[in-house]
C-alpha positions in Angstrom: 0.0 0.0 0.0 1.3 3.7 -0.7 2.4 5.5 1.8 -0.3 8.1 2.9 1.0 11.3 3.2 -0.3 14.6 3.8 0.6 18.3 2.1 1.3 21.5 3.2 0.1 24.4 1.3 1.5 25.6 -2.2 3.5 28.8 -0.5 4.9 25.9 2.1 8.6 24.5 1.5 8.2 22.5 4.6 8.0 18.2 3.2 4.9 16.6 2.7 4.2 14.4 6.5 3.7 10.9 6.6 0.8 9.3 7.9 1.6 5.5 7.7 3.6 3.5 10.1 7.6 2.8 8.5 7.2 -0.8 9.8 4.9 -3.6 10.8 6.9 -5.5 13.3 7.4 -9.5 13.2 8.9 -10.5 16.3 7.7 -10.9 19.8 10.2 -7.9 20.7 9.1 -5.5 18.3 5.6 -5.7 18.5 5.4 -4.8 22.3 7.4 -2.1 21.5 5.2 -0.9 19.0 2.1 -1.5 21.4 3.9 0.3 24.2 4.2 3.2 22.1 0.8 3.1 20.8 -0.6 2.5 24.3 1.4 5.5 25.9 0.5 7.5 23.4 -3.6 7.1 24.4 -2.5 7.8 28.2 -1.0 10.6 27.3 -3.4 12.3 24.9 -5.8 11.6 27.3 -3.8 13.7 29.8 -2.7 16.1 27.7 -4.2 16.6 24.9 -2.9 16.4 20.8 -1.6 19.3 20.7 1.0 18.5 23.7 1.7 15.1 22.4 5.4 14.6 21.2 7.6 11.7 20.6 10.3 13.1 23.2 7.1 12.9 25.3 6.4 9.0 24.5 9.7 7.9 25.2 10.1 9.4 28.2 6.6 7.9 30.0 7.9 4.5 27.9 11.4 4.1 28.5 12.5 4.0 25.0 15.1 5.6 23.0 13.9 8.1 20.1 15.6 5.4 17.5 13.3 2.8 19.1 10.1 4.7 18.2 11.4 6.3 15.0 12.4 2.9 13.4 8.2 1.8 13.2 6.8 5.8 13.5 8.0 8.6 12.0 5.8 11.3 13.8 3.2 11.5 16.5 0.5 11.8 13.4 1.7 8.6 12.4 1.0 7.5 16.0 -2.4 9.3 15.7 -3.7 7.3 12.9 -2.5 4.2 14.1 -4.6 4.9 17.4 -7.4 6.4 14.9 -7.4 3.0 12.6 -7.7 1.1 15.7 -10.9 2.8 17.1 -12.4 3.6 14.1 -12.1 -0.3 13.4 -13.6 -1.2 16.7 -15.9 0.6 16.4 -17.5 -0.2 13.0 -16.7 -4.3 13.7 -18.8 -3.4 16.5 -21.9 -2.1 14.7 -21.4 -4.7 11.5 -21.7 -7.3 14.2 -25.3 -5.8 15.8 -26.4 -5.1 12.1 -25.8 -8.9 11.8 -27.3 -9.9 15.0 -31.0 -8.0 14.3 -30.0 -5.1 15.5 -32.5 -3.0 12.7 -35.1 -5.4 13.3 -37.7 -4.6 15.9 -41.7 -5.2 15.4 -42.2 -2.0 17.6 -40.8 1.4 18.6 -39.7 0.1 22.6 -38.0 -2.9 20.8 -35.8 -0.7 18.0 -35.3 1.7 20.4 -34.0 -0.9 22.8 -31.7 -2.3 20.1 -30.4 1.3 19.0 -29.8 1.7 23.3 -28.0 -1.7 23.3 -25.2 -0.2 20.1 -25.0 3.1 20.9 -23.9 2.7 24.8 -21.3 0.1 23.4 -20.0 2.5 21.5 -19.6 4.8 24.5 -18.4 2.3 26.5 -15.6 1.2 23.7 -14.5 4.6 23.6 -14.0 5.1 26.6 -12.0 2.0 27.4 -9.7 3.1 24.8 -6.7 4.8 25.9 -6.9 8.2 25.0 -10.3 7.6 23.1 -12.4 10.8 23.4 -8.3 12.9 23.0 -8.6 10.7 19.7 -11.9 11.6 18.4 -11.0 15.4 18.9 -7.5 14.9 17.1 -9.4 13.6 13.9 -11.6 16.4 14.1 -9.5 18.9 14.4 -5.9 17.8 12.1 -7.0 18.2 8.6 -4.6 15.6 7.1 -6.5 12.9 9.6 -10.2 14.0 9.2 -10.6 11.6 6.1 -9.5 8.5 8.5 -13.3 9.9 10.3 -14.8 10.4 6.9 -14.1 6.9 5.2 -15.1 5.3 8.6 -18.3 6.8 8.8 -19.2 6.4 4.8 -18.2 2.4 5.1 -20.8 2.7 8.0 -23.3 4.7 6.0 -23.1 2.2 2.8 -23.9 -0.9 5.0 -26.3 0.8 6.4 -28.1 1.6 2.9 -28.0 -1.8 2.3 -30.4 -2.9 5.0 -32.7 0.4 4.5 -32.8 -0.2 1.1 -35.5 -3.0 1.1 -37.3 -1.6 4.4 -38.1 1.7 2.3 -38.2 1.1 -1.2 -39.5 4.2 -2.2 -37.0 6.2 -1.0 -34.3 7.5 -3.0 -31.1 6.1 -3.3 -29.4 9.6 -3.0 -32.3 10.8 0.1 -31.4 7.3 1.8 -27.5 7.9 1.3 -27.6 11.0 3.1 -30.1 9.6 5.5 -27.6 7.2 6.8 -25.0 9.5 6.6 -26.5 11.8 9.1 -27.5 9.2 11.3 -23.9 7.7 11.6 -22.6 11.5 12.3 -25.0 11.9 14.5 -24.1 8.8 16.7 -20.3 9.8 16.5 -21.7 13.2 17.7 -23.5 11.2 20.8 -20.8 8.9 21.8 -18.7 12.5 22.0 -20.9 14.1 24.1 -21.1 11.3 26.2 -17.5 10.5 26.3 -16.1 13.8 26.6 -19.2 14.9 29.9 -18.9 12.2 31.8 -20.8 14.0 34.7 -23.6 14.4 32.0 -26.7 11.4 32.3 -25.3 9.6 29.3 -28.2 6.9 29.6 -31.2 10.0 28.9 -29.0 10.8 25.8 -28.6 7.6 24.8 -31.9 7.0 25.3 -33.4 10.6 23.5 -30.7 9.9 20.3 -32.1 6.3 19.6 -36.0 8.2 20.1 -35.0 10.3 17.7 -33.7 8.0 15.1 -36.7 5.8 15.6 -39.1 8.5 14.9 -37.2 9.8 11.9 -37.3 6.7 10.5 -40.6 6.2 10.7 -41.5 9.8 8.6 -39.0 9.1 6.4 -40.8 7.3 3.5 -44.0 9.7 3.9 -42.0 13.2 3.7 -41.6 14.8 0.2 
């Protein structure tokens, strides 16, 4: 695969950053070290914040020499999208697997709603497991060479999602129910956010209102113009 890479501006002379690990490791040794970086990097964004992050940083917390870092990453936004591809992945094997399981299936509103509740508070809870998780879902908001990593994740999302609606609403566009599903996937990243990021907030009420709101959206849907 090519490496990803992202530009500065035309005026800039400064090189073009690299977004891809320089090396998947083989051996027992070099894949802790990898995982120790990785995993120090989520404590510290987490305490810190992006902006704060640095390799000197990592090493430091980690015990490792700069060489030992740079031979598998050669920034800390390689680090980012590592941690990004991990959570975005999670996440979405996480709703692919409740899409499998019946999770759009429901004879009434209590039952959907119940399923949406069931997904949506796993995706809280992932995130919040995840070291450095809600630190993570701010970065790829807010660095413009990472917010396609969030963009691809939710359209992958989105399409599967189309799949399934397509036969419950027939008579909706394929273009209405594409950005249908679109805004319902931003709208659950959106939740989980909230919820991750205000911890002191009643995350089960929002939870709860979110999936209420999908539901009766849903149930509009194929009788507005």
């Amino acid at each position: 695969m090519p490496k990803t890479t992202a530009r500065k501006t035309a005026s800039s002379t400064a090189p073009d950053i690299a977004l891809d690990a320089k090396l998947q490791p083989t051996q027992a040794r070099g894949q802790d070290t990898y995982e120790i970086v990785l995993s120090t990097a989520g404590e510290l964004l987490g305490e810190y914040g992006f902006e704060q992050l640095s390799t000197n940083a990592i090493c430091k917390r980690a015990g490792l020499t700069p060489p030992a870092l740079y031979r598998y990453f050669p920034n800390k936004y390689a680090i980012l999208k590592a941690l990004g591809d991990r959570l975005m992945k999670a996440q979405d094997d996480a709703v692919f697997a409740w899409i499998e399981a019946g999770g759009f299936d429901g004879a009434t509103a209590r039952e959907r709603i119940d399923k949406n509740v069931v997904m949506l508070t796993e995706m809280i809870e992932m995130t919040r497991r995840f070291p450095g998780g809600a630190a993570i879902g701010r970065a790829l908001r807010a660095v413009p060479m990472l917010q396609q990593l969030r963009f691809a994740s939710r359209d992958m999302v989105a399409d599967r999602f189309v799949e399934f609606m397509r036969e419950r609403f027939p008579q909706v566009s394929e273009a209405r129910l594409r950005i249908a599903m679109r805004m319902t996937v931003e709208l659950t990243y959106a939740a989980t956010e909230m919820a991750v990021e205000e911890p002191d907030r009643d995350a089960d009420a929002l939870i709860r209102e979110v999936c209420l709101l999908f539901d009766r959206y849903f149930e509009t849907i194929a009788d507005a113009p």
